[in-house]
C-alpha positions as CSV (number, residue, x, y, z in Angstrom):
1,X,208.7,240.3,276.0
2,X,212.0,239.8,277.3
3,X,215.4,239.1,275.2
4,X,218.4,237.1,276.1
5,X,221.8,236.9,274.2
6,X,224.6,235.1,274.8
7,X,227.7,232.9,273.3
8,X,227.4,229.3,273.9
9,X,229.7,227.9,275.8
10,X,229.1,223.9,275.8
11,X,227.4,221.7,273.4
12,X,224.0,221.2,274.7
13,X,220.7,220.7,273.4
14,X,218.7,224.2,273.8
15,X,215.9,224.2,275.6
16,X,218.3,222.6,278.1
17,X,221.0,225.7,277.3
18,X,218.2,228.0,278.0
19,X,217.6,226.5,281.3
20,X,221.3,226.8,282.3
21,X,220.6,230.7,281.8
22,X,217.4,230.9,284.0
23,X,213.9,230.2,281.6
24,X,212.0,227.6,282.8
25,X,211.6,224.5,280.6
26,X,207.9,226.1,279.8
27,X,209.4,229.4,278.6
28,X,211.9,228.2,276.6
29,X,209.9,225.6,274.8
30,X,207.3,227.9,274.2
31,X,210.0,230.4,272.7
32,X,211.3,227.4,270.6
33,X,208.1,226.1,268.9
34,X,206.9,229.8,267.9
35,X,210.1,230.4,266.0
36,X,211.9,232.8,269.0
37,X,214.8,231.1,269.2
38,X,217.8,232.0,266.9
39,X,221.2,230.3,266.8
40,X,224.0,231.9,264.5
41,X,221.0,234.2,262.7
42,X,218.7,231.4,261.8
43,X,215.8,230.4,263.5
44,X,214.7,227.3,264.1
45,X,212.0,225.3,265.6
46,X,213.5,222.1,267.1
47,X,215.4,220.7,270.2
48,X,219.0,220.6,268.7
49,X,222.3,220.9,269.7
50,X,224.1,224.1,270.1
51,X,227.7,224.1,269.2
52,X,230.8,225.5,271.5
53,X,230.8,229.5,269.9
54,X,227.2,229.8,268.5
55,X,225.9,232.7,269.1
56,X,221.8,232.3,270.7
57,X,218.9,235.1,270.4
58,X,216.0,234.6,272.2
59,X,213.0,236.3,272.7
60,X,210.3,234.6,275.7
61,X,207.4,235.8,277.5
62,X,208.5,235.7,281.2
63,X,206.1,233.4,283.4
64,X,204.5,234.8,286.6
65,X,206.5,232.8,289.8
66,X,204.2,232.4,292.7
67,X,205.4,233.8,295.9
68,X,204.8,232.4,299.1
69,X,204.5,235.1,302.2
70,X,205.8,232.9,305.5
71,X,205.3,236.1,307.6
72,X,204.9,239.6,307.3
73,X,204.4,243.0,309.3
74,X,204.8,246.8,309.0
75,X,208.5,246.4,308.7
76,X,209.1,243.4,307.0
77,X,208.1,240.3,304.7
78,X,210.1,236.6,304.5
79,X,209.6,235.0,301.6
80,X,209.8,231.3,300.4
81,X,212.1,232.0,297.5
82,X,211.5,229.7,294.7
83,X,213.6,228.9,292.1
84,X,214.4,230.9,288.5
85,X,213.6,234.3,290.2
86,X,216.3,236.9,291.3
87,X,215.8,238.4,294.7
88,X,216.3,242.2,293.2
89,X,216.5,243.8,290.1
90,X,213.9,243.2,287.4
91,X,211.1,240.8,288.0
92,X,212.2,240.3,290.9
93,X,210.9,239.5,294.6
94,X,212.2,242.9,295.2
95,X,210.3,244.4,292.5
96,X,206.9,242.5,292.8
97,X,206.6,243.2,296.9
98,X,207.7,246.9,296.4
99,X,210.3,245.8,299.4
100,X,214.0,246.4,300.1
101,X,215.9,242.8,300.0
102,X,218.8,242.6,302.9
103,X,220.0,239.6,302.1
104,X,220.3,237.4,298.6
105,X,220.1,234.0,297.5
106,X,221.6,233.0,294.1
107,X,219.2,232.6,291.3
108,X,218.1,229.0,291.6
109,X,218.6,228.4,295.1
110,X,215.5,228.3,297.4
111,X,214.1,228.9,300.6
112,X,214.0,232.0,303.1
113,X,214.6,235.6,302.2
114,X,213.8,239.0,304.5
115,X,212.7,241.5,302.9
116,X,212.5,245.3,304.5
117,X,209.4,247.8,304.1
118,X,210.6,250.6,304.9
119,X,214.6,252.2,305.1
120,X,214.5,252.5,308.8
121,X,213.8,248.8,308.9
122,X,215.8,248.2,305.9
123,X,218.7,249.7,307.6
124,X,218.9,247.5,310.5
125,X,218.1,244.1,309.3
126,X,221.2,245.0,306.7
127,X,223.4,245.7,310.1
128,X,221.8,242.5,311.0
129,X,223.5,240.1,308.2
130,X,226.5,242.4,308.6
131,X,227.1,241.9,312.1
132,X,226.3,238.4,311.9
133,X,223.6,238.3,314.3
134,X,221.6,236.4,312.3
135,X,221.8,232.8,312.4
136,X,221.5,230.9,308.5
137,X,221.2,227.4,308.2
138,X,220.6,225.1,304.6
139,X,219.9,222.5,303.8
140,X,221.6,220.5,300.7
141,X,222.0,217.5,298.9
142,X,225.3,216.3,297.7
143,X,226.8,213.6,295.8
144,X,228.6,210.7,298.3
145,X,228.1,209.6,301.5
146,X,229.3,212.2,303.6
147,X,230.4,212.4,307.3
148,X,230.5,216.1,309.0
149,X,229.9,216.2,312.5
150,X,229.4,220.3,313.0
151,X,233.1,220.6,312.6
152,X,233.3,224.2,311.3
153,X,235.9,224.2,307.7
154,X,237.8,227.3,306.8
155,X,239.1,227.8,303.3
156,X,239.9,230.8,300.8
157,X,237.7,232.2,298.4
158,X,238.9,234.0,295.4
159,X,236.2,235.8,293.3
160,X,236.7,235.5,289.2
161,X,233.9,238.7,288.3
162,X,234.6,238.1,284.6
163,X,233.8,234.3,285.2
164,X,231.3,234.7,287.0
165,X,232.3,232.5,289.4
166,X,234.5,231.5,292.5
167,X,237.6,229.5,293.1
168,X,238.5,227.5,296.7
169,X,241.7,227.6,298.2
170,X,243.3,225.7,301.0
171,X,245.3,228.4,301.8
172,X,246.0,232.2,301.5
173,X,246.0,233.7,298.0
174,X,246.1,236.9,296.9
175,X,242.8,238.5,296.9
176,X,241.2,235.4,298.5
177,X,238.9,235.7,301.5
178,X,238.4,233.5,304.0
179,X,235.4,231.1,304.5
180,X,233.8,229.4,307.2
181,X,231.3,227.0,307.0
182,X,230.0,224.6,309.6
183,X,228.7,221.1,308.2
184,X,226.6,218.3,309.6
185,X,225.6,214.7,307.7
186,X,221.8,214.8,308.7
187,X,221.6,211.6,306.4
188,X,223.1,209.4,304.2
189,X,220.9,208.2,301.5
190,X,220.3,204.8,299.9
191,X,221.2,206.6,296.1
192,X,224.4,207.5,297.1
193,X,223.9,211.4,298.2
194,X,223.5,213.1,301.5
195,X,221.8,215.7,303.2
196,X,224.3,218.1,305.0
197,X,223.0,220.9,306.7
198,X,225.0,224.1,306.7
199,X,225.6,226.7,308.8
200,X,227.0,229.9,307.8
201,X,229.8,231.7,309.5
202,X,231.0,234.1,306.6
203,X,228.9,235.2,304.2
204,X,230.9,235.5,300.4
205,X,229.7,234.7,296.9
206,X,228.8,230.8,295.8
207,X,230.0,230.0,299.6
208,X,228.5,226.9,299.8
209,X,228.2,225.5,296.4
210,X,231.6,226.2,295.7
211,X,233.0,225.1,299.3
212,X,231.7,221.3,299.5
213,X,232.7,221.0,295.6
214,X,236.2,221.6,297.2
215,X,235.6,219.1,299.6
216,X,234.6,216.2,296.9
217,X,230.7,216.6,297.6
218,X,229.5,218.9,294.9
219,X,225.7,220.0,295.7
220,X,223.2,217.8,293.4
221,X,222.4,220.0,290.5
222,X,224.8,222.6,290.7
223,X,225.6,223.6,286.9
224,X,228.6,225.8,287.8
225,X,230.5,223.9,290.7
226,X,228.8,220.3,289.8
227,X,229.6,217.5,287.4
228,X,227.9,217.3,284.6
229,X,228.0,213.5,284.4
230,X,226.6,213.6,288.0
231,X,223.5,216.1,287.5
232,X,222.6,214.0,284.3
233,X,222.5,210.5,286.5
234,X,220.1,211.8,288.9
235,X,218.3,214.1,286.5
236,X,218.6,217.4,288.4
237,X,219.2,220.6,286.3
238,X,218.6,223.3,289.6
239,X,220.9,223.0,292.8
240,X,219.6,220.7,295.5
241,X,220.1,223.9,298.2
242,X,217.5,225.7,300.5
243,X,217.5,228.2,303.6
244,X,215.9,226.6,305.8
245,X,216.6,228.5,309.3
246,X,216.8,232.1,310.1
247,X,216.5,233.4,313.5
248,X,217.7,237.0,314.3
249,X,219.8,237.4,317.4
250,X,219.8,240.9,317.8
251,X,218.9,244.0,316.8
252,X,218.2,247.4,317.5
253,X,216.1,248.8,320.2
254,X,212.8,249.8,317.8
255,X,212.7,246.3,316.0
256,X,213.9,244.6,319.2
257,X,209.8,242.5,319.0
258,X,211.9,240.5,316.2
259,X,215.0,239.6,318.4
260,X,215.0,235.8,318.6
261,X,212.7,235.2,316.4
262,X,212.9,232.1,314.1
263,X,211.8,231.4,310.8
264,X,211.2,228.4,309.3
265,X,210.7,226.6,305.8
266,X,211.3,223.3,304.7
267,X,213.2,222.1,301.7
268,X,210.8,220.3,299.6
269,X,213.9,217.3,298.9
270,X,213.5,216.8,302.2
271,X,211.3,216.8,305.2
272,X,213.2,217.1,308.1
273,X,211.3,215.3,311.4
């Protein structure tokens, strides 16, 4: 049984709330109608609205994610990551495969992940992502019709840790780090979105997310650089982003069967040709 606590900090129905902190809709409605849930000390059984400050307990049985293995060897596994599971820590990818992660993806945002089985292996896939000889590519939806044509956009990122989130600069700040991303339009859709595909040059925290926010195209879904007003017209409460591409450059000399090898996996909003 696993317990949660936390201060509100919007007025939202809870089982959504919940959500927004990583149960599935299945785990916290479960939690909800036997009595788990508490809000301020009381507990109650229905669907209402949490206030600004309220203070939420909950205690949910954590539901089994199903993992699908896209390859895998005597040195490493990739991993279709899906959404609501962490790549390390507790209940994690990490922690179910008995493997070393060398790369993350944020929470709810899906697609491929490497994992290492052993340290030697470990240790140069890490210099890998490091170096930057490995080639990422997403694939996201955002809101308006966009039009990148694999221009690469620089900005700065500054880092808030007690937030928990990022802020996007056009210029230098203090602290700020700078980002590169490279963006193309692969198609602008009839609902007014678009599917951009990404390509990573830098790797920091929320890169993406928070970069095309900047750039008036929030990523459909996104709770923490989105609009709410947006994610509620086309019902999405996870972000609309997956790896879709990794192929590793280079390498060293006794892993060097894996240099230029690709890896590939769909996004399931949308099936490239």
């Amino acid at each position: 049984m696993e317990k949660l606590e936390f201060i509100s900090s919007k007025k939202q129905k809870i089982v959504d709330l919940l959500q927004t902190k990583g149960l599935t809709f299945n785990e916290a409605f479960k939690a909800l109608r036997e009595k788990d849930v508490k809000i301020d000390g009381e507990r109650i059984k229905a669907n209402k609205f949490v206030e600004i400050g309220s203070k939420i307990e909950v205690f949910y049985q954590k539901s089994e994610v199903e993992l699908q293995i896209l390859y895998e060897d005597e040195n490493l596994v990739v991993v279709n990551k899906p959404r609501n599971i962490e790549v390390a820590g507790e209940n994690s990818i990490a922690s179910r495969l008995k493997a070393i992660p060398v790369h993350r993806l944020d929470r709810n945002t899906t697609g491929l992940v490497v994992l290492a089985k052993n340290e030697k292996a470990a240790n140069s896939l890490e210099k890998c992502f490091k170096n930057k000889t490995v080639i990422k590519k997403y694939l996201c939806q955002v809101y308006g019709q966009t039009n990148f044509k694999g221009e690469v956009f620089s900005a700065y990122l500054l880092k808030d840790a007690a937030k928990s989130n990022v802020k996007i600069f056009s210029h230098n700040v203090k602290g700020g780090k700078l980002i590169q991303n490279q963006f193309e339009t692969v198609e602008n859709l009839n609902n007014g979105t678009s599917i951009v595909e990404c390509q990573l040059l830098t790797g920091r925290t929320h890169q993406i997310r928070a970069h095309l926010a900047f750039l008036g195209h929030p990523i459909i879904g996104d709770g923490k650089y989105g609009k709410n007003e947006i994610n509620k017209k086309y019902k999405e409460k996870y972000q609309k982003l997956h790896c879709f591409y990794l192929k590793i450059e280079k390498i060293d000399k006794d892993f060097r069967y894996l240099q230029n090898k690709e890896f590939v996996c769909p996004a399931d909003f949308y099936q490239q040709n």
